[in-house]
Phi, psi and omega in degrees: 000330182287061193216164197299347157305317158300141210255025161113330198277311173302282196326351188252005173261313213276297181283003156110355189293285198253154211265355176190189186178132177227115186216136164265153168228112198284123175255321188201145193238350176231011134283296166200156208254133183247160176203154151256129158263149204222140165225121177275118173211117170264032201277341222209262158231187200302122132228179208183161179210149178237115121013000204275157180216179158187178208320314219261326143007111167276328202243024167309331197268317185264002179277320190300288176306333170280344169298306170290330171285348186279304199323297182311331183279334181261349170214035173066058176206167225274123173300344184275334154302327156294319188291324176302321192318303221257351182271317153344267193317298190307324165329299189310312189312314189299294191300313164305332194293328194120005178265152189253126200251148192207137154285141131340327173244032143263338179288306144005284158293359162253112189321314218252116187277334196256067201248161100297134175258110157258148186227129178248154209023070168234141173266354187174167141275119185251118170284177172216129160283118196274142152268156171202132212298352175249347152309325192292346209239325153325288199310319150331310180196060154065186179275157182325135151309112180272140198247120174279121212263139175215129199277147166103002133304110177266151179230180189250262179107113156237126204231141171276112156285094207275328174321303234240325169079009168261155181247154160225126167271149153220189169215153195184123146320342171217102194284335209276297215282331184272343177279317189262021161289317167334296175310311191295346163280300201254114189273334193256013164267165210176158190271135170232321170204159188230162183225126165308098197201152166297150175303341173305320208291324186288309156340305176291316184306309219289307168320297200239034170255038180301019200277140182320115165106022177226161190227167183347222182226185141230148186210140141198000000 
């Protein structure tokens, strides 16, 4: 891979500069636009997994996550983060080429379901699909438990910040009554799932979730 296709980032894996790389490798734009995505990692010794895919993929979006949830299991990183990465570059890829890339949930937002796109000197539209971390965490575990709040209960609480992309684990007797005191600092925090648990357990989540993007405790 490390050839004139490369644009310098594997070779910068291969040769010890930087511990890792997420590189497109464009193989053809005119026919039809085909690519590899690549993961590189030297942290430990060189290994790397590939990718090709292309436009016309009906299931490109769900191959890309299961390629990325492969990436996240075999070298510890965060899959939503892989996936934002290698989706970011096919954008990039896209737009250079002249195709005009619009997400899903922009498309969403448009009222008139029957609308026409004129695009001028464009070859098409690509939609693309975002992960997006508190759908992921739905999905995960469903929608929040409404929870009848009864005091000398404890719950557990996991919460979003969509501004800022941090999570809070806490604990509250009434987890309903603790987002919207939050909300009331924070307008973009929101319930993602609540659990019925002793106060130890959020202690322990506290110890061995240490992970980027989660943030302090809570109580009331």
């Amino acid at each position: 891979m490390a050839d004139n296709a490369d644009d310098g980032t594997i070779n910068n894996v291969i040769t010890g500069i930087h511990p890792e790389c997420f590189a497109f490798h464009l193989l053809d734009y005119e026919e039809t636009v085909s690519y590899n995505l690549v993961y590189i990692n030297g942290e430990r010794e060189l290994s790397g997994v590939l990718l090709q895919l292309s436009m016309h993929e009906g299931q490109r979006d769900n191959i890309l996550g299961a390629y990325s949830f492969l990436i996240a299991e075999q070298y510890d990183k965060d899959p939503v983060t892989v996936y934002a990465t290698f989706q970011e570059q096919t954008r990039t890829v896209y737009e250079k080429l002249g195709f005009v890339t619009v997400s899903y949930s922009e498309f969403s937002e448009i009222k008139d379901k029957e609308a026409i796109f004129i695009l001028k000197d464009k070859k098409g539209i690509v939609p693309l699909a975002w992960i997006h971390r508190p759908d992921l965490f739905c999905f995960i575990f469903g929608k929040p438990a409404l929870v009848v709040p009864v005091r000398g209960e404890n719950y557990i609480y996991l919460m979003h910040n969509r501004r800022n992309n941090h999570f809070k684990i806490g604990k509250s007797w009434n987890p309903r009554h603790r987002e919207k005191t939050l909300q009331s600092e924070a307008p973009e925090i929101s319930m993602i799932a609540v659990w019925k648990a002793s106060a130890d357990t959020e202690r322990l989540l506290h110890m061995n979730l240490k992970t980027e993007g989660l943030e302090g405790n809570g109580s009331s």
